[in-house]
TORTISE-761289 format. One record per residue: residue in one letter; x, y, z of N, C-alpha, C in turn. Coordinates in steps of 0.001 Angstrom, whole numbers, plus 500000, padded with zeros to 6 digits. Layout:
BEGIN
AXYZXYZXYZ/...
This chain:
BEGIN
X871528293051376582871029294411376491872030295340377143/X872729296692376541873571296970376963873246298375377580/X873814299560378459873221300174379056873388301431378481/X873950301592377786874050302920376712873473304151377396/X872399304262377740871152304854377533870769304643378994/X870304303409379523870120303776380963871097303211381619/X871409304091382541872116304000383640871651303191385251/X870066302792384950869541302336385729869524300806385916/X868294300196387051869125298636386824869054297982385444/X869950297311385319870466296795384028869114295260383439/X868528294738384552867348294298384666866181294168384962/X865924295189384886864853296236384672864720296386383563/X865828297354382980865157297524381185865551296506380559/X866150295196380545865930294101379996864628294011380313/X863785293458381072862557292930381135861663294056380569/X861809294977380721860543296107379701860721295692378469/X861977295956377854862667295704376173861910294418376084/X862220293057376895861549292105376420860544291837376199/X859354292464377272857885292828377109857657293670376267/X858610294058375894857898295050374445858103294815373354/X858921293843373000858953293232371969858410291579371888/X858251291080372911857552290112372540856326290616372375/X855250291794373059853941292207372817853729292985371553/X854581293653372268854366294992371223854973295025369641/X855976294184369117856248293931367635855804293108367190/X854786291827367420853777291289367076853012291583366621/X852281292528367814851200293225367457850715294499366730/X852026295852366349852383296564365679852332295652364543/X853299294869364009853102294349362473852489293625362353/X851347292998363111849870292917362109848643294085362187/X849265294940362992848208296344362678848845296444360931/X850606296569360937850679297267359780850584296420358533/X850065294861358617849573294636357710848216294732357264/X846957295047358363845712295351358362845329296603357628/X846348297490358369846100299285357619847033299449356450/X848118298456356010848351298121354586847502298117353446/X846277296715353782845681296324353160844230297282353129/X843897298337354185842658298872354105843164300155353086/X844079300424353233844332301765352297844082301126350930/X844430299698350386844706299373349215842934299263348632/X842267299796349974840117299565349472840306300622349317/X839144301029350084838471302908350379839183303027351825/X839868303510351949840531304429352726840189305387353392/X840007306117354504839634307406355211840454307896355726/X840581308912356487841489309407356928841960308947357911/X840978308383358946842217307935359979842340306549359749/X842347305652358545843301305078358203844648305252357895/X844622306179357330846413306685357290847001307316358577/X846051308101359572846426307843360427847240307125361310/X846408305926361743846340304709362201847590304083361480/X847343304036360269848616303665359898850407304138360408/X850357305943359799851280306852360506851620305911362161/X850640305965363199850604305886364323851252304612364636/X850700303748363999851940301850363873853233302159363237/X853398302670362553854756302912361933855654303893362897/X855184304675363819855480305374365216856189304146366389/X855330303670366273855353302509367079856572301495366874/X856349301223365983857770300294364917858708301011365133/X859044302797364892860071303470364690860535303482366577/X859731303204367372859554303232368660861150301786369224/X860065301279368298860675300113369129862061299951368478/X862701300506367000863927300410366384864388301299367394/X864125302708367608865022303234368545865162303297369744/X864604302032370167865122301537372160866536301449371841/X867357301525373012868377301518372879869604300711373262/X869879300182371803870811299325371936872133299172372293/X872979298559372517874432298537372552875105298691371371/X874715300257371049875617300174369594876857301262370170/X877434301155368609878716302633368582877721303686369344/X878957304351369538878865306154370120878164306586369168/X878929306568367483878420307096366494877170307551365951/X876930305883366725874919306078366020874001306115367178/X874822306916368577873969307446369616873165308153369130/X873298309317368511872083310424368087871157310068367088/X871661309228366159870521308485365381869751307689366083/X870038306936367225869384306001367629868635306926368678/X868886308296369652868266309186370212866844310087369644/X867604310191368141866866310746367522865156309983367269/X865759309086366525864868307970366581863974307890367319/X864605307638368677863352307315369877862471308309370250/X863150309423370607862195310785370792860878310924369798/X861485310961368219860444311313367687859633310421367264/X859706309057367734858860308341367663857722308645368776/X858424308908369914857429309775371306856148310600370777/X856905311519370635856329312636369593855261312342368716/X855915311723368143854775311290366682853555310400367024/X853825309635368347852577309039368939851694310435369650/X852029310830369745851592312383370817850617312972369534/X851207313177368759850224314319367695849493313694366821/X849837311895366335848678311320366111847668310900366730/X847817310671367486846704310469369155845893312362368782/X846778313167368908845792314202368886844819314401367671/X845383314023366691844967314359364997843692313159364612/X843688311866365501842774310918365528841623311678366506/X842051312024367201840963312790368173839867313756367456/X840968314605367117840138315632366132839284314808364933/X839642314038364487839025313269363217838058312793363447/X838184311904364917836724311116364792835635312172365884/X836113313591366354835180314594366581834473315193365665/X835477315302364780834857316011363209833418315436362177/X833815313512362467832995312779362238832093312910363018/X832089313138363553830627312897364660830046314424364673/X830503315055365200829631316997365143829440317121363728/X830146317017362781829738317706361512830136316366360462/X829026315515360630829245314107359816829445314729358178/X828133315871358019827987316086356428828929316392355630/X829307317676356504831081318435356003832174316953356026/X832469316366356939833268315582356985833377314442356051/X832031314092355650832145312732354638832427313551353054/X832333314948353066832573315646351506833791316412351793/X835077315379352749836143316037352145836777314761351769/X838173314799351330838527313990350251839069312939351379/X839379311580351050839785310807351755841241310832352563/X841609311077351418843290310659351237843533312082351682/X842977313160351124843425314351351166843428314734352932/X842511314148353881842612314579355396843431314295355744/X843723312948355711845169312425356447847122312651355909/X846634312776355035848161313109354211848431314552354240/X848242315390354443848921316270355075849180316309356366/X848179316258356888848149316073358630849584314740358989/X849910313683358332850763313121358826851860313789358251/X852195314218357162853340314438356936853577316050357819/X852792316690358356853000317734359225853481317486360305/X852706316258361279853245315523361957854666315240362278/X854710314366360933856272313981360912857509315198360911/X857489316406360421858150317114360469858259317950361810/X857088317678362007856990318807363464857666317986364653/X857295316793364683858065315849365296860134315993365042/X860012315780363796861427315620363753862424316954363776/X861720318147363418862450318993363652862770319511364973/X861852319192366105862457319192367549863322318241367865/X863169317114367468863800316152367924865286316311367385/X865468316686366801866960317287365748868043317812366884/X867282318388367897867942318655369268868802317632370024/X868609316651369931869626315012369962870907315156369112/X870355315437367950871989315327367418872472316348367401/X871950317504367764872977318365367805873621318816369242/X872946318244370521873842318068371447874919317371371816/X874595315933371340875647314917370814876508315215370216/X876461315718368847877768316032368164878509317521369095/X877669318216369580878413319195370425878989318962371256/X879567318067371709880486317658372955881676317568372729/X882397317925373439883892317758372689884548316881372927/X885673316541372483886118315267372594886383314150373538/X887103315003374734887142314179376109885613314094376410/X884683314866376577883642314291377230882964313558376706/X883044313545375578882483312192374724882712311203374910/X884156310729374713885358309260375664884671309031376919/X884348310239377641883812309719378807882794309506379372/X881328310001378321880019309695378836879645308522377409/X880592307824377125880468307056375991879076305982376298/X879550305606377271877827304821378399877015305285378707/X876671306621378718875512307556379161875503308436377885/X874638307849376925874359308534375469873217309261375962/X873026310214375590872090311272375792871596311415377466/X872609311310378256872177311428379670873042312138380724/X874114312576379777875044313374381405875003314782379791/X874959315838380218875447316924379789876360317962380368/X877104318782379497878019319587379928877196321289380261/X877646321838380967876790323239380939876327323713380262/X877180324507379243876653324825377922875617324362377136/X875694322692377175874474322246376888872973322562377133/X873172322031378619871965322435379471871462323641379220/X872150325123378869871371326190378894870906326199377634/X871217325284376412870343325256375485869085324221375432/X869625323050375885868441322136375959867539321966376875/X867823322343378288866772322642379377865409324005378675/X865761324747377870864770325556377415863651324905376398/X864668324010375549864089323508374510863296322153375152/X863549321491376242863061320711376785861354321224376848/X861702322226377957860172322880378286859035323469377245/X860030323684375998859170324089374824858758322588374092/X859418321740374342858854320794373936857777319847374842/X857504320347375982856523319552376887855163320674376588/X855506321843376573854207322463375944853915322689374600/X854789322220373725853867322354372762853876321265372285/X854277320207372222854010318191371907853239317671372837/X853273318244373878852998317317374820851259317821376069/X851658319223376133850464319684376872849555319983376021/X849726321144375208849254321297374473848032320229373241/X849245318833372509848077317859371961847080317215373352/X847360317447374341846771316445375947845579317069375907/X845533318198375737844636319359376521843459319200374993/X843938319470373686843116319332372766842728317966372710/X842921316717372860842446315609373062841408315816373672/X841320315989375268840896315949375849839762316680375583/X839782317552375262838651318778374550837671317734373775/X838536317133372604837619316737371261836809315518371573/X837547314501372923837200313500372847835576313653374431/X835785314509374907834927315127376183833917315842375196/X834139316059374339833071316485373726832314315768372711/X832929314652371957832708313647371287831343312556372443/X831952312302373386831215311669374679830149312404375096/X830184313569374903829025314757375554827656314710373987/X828452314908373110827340314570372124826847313453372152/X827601312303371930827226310751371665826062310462372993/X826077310996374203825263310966375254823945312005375276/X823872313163374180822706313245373654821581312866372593/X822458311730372007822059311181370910821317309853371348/X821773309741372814821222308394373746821720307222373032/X823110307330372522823925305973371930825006305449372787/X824365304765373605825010303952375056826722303245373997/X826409302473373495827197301641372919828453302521372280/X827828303613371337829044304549371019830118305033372040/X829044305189373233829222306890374252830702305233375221/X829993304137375141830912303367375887832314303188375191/X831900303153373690833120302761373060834329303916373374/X833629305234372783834618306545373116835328306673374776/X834470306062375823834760306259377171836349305669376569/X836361304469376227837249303250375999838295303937375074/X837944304442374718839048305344373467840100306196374535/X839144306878375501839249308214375759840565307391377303/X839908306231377910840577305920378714842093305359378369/X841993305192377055843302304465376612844153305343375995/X843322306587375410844436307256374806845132308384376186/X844438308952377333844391308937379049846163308501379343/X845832306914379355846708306103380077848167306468379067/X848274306605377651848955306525376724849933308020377365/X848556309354377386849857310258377214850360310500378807/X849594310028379837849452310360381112850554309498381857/X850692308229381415851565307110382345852483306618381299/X852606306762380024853904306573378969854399307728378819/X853551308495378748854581310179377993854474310979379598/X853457310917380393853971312185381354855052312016382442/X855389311170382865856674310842383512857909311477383253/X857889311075381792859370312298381208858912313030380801/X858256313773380423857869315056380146858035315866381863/X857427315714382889857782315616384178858920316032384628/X859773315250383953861350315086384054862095316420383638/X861906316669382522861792317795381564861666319184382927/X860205319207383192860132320477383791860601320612384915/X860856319343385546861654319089387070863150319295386244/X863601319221385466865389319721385343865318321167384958/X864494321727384192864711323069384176864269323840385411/X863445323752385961863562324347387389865275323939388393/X865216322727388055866873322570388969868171323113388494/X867687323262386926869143323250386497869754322385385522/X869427320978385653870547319962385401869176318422384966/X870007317561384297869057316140383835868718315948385250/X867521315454385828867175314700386887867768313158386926/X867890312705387715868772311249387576867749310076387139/X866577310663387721865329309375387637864576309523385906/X865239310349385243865047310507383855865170308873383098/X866002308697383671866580307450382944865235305761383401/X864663306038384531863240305065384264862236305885383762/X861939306808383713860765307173383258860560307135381646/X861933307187381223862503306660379820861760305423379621/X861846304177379723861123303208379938859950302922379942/X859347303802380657857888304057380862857784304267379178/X858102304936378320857620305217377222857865304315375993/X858715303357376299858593301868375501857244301032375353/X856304301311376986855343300667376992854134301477376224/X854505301918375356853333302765374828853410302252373281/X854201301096372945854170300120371789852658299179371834/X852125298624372880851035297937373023850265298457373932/X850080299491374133849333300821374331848057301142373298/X848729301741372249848612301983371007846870301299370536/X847000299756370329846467298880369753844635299421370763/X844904299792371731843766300014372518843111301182372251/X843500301849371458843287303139371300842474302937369076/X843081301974368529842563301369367231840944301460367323/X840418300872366244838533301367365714838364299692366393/X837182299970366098836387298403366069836929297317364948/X836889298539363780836296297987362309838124297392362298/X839366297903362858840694297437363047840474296050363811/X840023296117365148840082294623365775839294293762364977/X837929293840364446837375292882363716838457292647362551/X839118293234361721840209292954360866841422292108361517/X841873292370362214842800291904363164842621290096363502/X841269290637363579840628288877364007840588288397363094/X839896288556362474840070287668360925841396287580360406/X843029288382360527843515287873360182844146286754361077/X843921286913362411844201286018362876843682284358363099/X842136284738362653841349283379362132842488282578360761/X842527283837360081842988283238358598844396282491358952/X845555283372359400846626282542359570846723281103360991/X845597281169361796845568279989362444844896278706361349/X844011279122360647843410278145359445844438278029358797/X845546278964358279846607278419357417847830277475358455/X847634277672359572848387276558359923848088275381360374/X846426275679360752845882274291360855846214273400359646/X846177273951358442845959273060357486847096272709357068/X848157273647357157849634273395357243850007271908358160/X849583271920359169849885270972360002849258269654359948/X847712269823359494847286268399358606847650268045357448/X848388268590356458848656268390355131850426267779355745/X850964268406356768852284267457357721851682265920357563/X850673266105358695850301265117359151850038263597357909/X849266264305356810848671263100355838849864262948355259/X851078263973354749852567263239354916852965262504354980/X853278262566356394853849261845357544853191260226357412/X852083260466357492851413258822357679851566257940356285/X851390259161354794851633258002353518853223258031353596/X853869258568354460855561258418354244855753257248355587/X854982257097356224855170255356357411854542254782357137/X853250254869356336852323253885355314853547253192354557/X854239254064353432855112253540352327855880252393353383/X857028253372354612857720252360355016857133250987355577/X856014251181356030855166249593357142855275249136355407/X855067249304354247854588248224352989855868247838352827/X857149248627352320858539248289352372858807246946353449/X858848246968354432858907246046355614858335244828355441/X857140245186355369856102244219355427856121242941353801/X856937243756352378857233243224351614859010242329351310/X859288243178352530860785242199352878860503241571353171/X859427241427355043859613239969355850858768238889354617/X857831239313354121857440238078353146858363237899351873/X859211238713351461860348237801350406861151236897351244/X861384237284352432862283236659353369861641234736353663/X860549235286354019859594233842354033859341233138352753/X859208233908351994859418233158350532860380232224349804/X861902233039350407863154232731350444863690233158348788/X862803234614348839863396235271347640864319236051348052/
């Protein structure tokens, strides 16, 4: 794992990277074969969601950062940010959805399926990526010597000039990605809990607590650290140095994610995981009955030598 990107201990973000890909790309691609296969039924909206939100996740984990060229620093910057991002405003857009469901079930079940979520993600995605566009164009703005020389610190040492453009854009991007979807979450899902607790539906009102605590932990201890970072350098001036772990912190928001999914996702989940342990159980007995008519054959082979042998054929 090479340090491109952090400047911090070098084993340290090995062991996050590794915990996040042994957890977290497992478990991302069998969400995205679950919400594959539910779009291909009846579909709702925050199925595509949900979907959008794993494919965040995936795009998450392609743009940790590797030991590549200089070249494909800003692609690979780019990458990671707005994968940040794009977990940020689907987390908010799921919020709103399953508030919508619940206060105004009637309106909500007579709008179109496909039609809620497909704009809302592809809004998403743009709103996401057009801030994030701010990566490559600081990157390619560097001029030549300082490039040669922060070749190891991709998106982490800047030149002045920089800073007075991206320290602004920083702070516009913690309030409006970042405080901003926190604060409406928090709204839809406090109020989602406030109804469900006049309806005297213990079981719902617990499930949403569970929603509400995970999607909490998601933007609060993965995303607010650097966001943090953000408003602590524009007050100073300059990148904060501790930017570079709090970076990290937001890898772990790959198996994050999965806690924040429906019911009706984990019961899917399980079953596929019933199904492919049954396909290898049987994989492994269909080895097995193999194996035994293939040392069956040889014990008869053997067993028809030593008696030609005794025969003295």
């Amino acid at each position: 794992m090479g340090t491109s990107y952090f400047s911090c201990n070098h084993w340290l973000a090995f062991s996050v990277y590794l915990l996040t890909f042994l957890v977290g790309l497992p478990l991302n691609l069998l969400a995205l074969v679950v919400f594959v296969g539910k779009l291909q039924c009846r579909p709702v909206a925050v199925d595509v969601l949900l979907l959008n939100l794993t494919a965040s996740d995936l795009l998450l984990l392609l743009g940790m950062h590797w030991p590549l060229p200089f070249i494909l620093c800003p692609l690979s910057g780019f990458i990671f940010f707005t994968a940040v991002y794009l977990t940020a405003l689907f987390l908010t857009a799921m919020s709103i959805g399953r508030f919508l469901s619940v206060a105004h079930p009637l309106w909500y079940k007579t709008r179109p399926r496909l039609g809620q979520g497909l704009p809302v993600s592809v809004a998403c995605w743009l709103l996401s990526s057009a801030h994030c566009s701010v990566v490559c164009v600081m990157e390619f703005s560097r001029n030549s010597s300082h490039r040669q020389n922060t070749i190891e610190t991709c998106f982490m040492e800047f030149q002045e000039d920089q800073l007075v453009i991206l320290l602004p854009v920083w702070l516009e991007m913690v309030v409006a990605l970042f405080v901003v979807p926190l604060i409406i979450t928090n709204c839809c899902y406090s109020r989602l809990v406030w109804i469900l607790g006049r309806r005297g539906s213990h079981r719902w009102q617990r499930r949403v607590a569970g929603l509400v605590a995970a999607t909490l932990l998601n933007f609060l201890v993965c995303f607010g650290p650097l966001h943090m970072s953000h408003v602590m350098g524009f007050v100073q001036g300059e990148s904060t140095m501790w930017r570079t772990y709090v970076m990290l912190l937001s890898t772990l928001n790959s198996y994050v994610d999965p806690l924040v999914y429906s019911s009706g996702f984990q019961a899917n989940l399980h079953g596929l995981l019933r199904r492919l342990c049954g396909l290898w159980g049987q994989w492994q007995q269909e080895g097995s009955v193999e194996l035994k008519e293939q040392k069956g054959g040889e014990w008869h082979e053997e067993d028809l030598t030593e008696e030609r042998k005794s025969s003295g054929l």
